[in-house]
Backbone as ProteinMPNN parsed JSONL, in Angstrom:
{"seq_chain_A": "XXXXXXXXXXXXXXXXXXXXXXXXXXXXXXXXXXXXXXXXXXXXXXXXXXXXXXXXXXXXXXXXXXXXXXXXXXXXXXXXXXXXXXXXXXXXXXXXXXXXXXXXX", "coords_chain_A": {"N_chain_A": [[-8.696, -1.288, 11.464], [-5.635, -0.88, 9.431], [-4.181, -2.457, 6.081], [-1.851, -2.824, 6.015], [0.974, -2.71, 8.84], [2.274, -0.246, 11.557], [5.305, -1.985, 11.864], [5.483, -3.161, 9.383], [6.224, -1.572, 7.543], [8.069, -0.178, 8.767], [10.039, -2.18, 8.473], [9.836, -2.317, 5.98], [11.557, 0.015, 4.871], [13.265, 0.568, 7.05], [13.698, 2.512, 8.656], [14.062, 4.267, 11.434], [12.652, 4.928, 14.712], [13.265, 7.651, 15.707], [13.781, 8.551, 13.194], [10.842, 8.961, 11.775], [8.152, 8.874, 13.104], [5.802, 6.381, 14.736], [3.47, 7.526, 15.15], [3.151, 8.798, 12.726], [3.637, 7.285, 10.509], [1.098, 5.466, 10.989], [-0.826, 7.447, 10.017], [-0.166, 7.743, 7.56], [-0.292, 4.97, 6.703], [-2.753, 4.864, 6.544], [-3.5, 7.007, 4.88], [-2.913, 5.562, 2.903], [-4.447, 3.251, 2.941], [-7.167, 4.472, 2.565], [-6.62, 5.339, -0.35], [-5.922, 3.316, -1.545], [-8.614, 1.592, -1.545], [-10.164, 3.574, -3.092], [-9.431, 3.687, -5.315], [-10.147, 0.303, -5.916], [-12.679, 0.742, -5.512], [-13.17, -0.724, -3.202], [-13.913, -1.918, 0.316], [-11.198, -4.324, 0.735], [-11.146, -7.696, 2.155], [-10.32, -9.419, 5.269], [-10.16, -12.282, 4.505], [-10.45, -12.265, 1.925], [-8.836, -13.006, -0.937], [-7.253, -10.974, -2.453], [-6.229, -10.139, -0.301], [-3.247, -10.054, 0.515], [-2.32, -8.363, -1.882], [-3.509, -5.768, -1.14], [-2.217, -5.686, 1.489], [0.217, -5.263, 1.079], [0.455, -3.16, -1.359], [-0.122, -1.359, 0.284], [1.896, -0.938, 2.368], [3.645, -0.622, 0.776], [3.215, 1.814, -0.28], [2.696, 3.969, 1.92], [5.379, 3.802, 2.842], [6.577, 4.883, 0.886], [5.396, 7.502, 1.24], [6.435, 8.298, 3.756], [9.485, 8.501, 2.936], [9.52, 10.542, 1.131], [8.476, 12.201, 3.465], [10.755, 12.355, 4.678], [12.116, 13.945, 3.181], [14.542, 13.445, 1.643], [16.324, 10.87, -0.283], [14.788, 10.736, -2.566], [14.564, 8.974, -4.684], [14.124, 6.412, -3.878], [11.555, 6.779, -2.54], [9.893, 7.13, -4.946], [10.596, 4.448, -5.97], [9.487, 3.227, -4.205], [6.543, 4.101, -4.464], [6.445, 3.461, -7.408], [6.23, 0.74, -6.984], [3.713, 0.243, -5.84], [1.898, 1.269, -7.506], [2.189, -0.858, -9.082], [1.329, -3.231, -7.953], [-1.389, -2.027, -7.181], [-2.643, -1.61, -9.809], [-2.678, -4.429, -10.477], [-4.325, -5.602, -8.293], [-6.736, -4.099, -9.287], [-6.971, -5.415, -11.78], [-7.519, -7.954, -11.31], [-10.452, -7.652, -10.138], [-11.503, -6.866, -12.014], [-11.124, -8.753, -13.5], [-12.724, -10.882, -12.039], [-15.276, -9.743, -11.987], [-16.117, -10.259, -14.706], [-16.147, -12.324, -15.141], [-16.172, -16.045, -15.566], [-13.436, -17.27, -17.647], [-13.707, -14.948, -19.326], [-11.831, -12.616, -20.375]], "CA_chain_A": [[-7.3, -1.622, 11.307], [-5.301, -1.009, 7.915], [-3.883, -3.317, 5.382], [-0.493, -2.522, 6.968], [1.665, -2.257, 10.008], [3.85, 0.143, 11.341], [5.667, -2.674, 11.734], [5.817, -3.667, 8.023], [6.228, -0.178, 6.859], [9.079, -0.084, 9.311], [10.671, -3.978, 8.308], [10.06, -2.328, 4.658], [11.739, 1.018, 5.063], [14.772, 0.31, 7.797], [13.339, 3.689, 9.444], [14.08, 4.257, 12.998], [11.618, 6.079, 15.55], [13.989, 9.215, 15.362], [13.571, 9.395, 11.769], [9.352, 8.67, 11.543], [7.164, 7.983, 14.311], [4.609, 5.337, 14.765], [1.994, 8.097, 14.517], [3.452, 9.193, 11.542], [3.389, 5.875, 9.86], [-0.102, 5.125, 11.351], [-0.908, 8.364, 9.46], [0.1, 7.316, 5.897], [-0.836, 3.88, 6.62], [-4.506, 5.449, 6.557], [-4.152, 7.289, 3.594], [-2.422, 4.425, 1.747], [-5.702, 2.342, 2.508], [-8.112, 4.79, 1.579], [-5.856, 5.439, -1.708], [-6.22, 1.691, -2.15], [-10.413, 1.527, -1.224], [-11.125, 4.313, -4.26], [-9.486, 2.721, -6.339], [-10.87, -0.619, -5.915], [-14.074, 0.944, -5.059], [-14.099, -1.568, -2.296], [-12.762, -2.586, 1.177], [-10.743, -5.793, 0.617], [-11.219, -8.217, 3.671], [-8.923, -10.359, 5.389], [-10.428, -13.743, 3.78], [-10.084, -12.07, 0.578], [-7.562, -13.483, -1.775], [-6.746, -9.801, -2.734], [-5.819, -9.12, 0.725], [-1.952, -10.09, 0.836], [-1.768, -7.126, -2.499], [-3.88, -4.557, -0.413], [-1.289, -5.599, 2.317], [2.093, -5.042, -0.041], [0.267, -1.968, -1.833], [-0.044, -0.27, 1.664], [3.2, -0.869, 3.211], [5.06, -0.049, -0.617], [2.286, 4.124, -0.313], [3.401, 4.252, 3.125], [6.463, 3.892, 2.679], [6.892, 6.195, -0.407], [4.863, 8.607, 1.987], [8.028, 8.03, 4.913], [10.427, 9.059, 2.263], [9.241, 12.108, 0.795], [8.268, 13.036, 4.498], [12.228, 12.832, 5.077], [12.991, 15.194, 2.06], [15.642, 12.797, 0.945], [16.13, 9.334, -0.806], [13.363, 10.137, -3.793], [14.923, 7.481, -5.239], [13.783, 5.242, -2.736], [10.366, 7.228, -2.363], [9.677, 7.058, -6.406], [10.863, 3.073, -6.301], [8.289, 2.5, -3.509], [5.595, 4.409, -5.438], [6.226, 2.307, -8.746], [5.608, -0.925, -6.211], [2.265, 0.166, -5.219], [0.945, 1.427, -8.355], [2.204, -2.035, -10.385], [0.48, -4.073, -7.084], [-2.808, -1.237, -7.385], [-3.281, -2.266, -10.896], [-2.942, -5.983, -9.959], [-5.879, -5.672, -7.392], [-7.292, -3.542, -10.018], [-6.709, -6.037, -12.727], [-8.1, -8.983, -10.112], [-11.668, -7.173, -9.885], [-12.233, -6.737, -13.582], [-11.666, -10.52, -13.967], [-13.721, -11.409, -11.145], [-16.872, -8.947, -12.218], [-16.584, -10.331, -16.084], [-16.954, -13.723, -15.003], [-14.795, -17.111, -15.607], [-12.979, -17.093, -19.09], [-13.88, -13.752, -20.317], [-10.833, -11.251, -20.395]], "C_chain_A": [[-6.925, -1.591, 9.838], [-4.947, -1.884, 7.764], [-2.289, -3.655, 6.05], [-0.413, -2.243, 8.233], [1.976, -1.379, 10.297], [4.893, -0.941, 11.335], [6.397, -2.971, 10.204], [6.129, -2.636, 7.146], [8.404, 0.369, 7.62], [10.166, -1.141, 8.616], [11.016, -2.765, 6.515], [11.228, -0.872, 4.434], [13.33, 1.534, 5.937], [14.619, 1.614, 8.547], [13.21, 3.677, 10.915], [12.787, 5.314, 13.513], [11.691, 7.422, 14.834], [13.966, 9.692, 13.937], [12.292, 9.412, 11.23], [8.531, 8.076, 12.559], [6.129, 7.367, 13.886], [3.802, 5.822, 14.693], [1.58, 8.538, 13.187], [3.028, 8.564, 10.528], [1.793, 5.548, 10.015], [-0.745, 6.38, 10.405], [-1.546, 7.951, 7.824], [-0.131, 5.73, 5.925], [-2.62, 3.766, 5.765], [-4.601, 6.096, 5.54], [-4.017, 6.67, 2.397], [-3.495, 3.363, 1.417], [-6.964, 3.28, 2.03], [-7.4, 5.211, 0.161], [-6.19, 4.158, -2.172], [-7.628, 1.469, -2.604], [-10.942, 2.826, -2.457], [-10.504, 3.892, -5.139], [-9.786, 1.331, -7.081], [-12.208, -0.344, -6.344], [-14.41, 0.284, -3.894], [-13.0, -1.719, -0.978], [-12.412, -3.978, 0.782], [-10.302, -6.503, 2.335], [-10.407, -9.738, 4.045], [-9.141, -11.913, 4.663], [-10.226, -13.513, 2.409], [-8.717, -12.414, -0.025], [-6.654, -12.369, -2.166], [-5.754, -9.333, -1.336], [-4.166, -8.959, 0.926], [-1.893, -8.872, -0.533], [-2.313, -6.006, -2.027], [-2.732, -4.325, 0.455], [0.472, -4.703, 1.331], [1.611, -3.474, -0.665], [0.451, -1.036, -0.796], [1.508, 0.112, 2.314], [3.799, -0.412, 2.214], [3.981, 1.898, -0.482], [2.601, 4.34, 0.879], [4.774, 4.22, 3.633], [7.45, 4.91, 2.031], [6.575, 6.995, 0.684], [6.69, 9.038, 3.237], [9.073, 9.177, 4.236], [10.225, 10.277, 2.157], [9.12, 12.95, 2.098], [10.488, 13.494, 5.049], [13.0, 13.998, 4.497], [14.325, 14.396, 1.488], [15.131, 11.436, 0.523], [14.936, 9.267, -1.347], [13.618, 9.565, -3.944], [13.998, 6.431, -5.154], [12.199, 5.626, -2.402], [8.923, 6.614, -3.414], [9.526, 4.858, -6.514], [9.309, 2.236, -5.385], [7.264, 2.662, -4.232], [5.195, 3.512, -6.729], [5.667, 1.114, -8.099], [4.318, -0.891, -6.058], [1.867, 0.527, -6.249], [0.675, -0.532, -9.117], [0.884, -2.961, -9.273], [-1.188, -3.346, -7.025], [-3.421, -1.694, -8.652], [-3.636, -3.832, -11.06], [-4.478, -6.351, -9.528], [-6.591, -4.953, -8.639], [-8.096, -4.958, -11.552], [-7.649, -7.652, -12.22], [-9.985, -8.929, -10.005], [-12.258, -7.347, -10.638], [-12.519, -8.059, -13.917], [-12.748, -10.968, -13.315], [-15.391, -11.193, -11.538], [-17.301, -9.742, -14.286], [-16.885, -11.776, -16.15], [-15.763, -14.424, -15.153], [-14.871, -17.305, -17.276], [-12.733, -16.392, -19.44], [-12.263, -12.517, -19.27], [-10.774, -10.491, -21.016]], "O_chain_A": [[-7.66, -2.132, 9.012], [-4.991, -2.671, 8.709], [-1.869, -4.736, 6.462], [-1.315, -1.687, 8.86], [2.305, -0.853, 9.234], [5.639, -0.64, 10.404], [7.608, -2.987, 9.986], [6.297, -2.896, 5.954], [9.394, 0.921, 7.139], [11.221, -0.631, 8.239], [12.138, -2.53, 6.065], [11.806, -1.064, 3.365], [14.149, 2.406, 5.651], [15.633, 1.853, 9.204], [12.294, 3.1, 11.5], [12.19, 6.181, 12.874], [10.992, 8.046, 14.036], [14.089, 10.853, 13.546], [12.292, 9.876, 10.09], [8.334, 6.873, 12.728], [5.536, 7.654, 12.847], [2.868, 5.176, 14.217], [0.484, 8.662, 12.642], [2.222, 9.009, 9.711], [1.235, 5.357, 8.934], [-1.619, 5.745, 9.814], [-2.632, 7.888, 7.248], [-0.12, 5.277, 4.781], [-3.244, 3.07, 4.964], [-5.693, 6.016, 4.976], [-4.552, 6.882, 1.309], [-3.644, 2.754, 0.358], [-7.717, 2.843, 1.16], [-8.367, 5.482, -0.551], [-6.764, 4.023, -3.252], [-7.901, 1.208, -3.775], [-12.154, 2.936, -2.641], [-11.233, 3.613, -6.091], [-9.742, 1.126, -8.294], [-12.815, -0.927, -7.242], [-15.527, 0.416, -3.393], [-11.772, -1.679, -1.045], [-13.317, -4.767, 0.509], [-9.577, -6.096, 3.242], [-10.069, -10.71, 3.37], [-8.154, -12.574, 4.34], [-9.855, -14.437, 1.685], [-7.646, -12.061, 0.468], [-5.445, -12.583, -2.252], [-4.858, -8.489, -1.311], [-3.732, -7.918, 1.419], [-1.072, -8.066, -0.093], [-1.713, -4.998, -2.398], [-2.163, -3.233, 0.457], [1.315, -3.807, 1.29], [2.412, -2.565, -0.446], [1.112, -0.009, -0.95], [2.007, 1.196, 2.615], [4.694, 0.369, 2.535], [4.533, 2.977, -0.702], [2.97, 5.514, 0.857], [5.142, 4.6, 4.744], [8.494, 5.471, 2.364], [7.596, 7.322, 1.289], [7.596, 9.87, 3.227], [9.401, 10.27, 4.696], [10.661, 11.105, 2.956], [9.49, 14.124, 2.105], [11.1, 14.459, 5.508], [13.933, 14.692, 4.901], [15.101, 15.072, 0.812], [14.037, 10.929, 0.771], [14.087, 8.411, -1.101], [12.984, 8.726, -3.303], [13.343, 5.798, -5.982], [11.547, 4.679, -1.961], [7.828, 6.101, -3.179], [8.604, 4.201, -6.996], [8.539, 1.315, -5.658], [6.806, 1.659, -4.779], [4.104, 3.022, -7.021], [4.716, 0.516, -8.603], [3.688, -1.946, -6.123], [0.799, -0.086, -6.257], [-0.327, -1.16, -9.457], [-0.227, -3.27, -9.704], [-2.139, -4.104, -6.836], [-4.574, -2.126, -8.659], [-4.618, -4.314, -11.625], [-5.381, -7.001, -10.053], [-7.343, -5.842, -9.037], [-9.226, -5.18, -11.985], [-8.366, -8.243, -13.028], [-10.682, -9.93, -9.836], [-13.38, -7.846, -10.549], [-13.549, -8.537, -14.394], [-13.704, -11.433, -13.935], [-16.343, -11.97, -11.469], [-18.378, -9.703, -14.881], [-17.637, -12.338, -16.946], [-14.636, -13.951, -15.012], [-15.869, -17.44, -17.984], [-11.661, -16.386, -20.046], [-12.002, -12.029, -18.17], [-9.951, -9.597, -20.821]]}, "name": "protein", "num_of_chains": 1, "seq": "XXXXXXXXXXXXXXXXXXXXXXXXXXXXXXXXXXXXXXXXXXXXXXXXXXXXXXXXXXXXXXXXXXXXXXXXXXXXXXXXXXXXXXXXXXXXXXXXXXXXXXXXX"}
């Protein structure tokens, strides 16, 4: 199971059936978590503290994905994109502290 819904991809997005199906979404859900998992290096698991920005990173790359699949509203494609990189570096940013120990930044 990914980090995301369709559901939450949907909630985030306002995208009807007729304009992206649930396989669609289920799709880019899947490449939004392995996009997430190499950049970590790691799966992040539901007890993990990380897991609500795996969640938000997924649904903001699956979302972007939605858009661009429409051919309209970069805007709105681009805006999602910026969400998931700033939340990718977060988790990113989360790891480094964790691996260098307590104090050291």
């Amino acid at each position: 199971m990914g980090y995301a819904t369709v559901q939450m991809v949907r909630s985030a997005t306002g995208l009807s059936t007729a304009e992206v199906s649930d396989s669609e979404i289920t799709q880019y859900i899947t490449e939004a978590d392995g996009e997430i998992e190499r950049y970590t290096g790691e799966a992040i698991g539901s007890g993990d503290s990380r897991y609500v920005l795996a969640q938000a990173a997924s649904t903001a790359i699956a979302s972007a994905k939605c858009f661009r699949k429409m051919g309209r509203a970069e805007e709105k494609a681009e805006e999602s994109q910026r969400h998931a990189e700033g939340l990718k570096q977060l988790l990113g940013r989360d790891i480094a502290l964790s691996k260098s120990g307590p104090g050291v930044y």
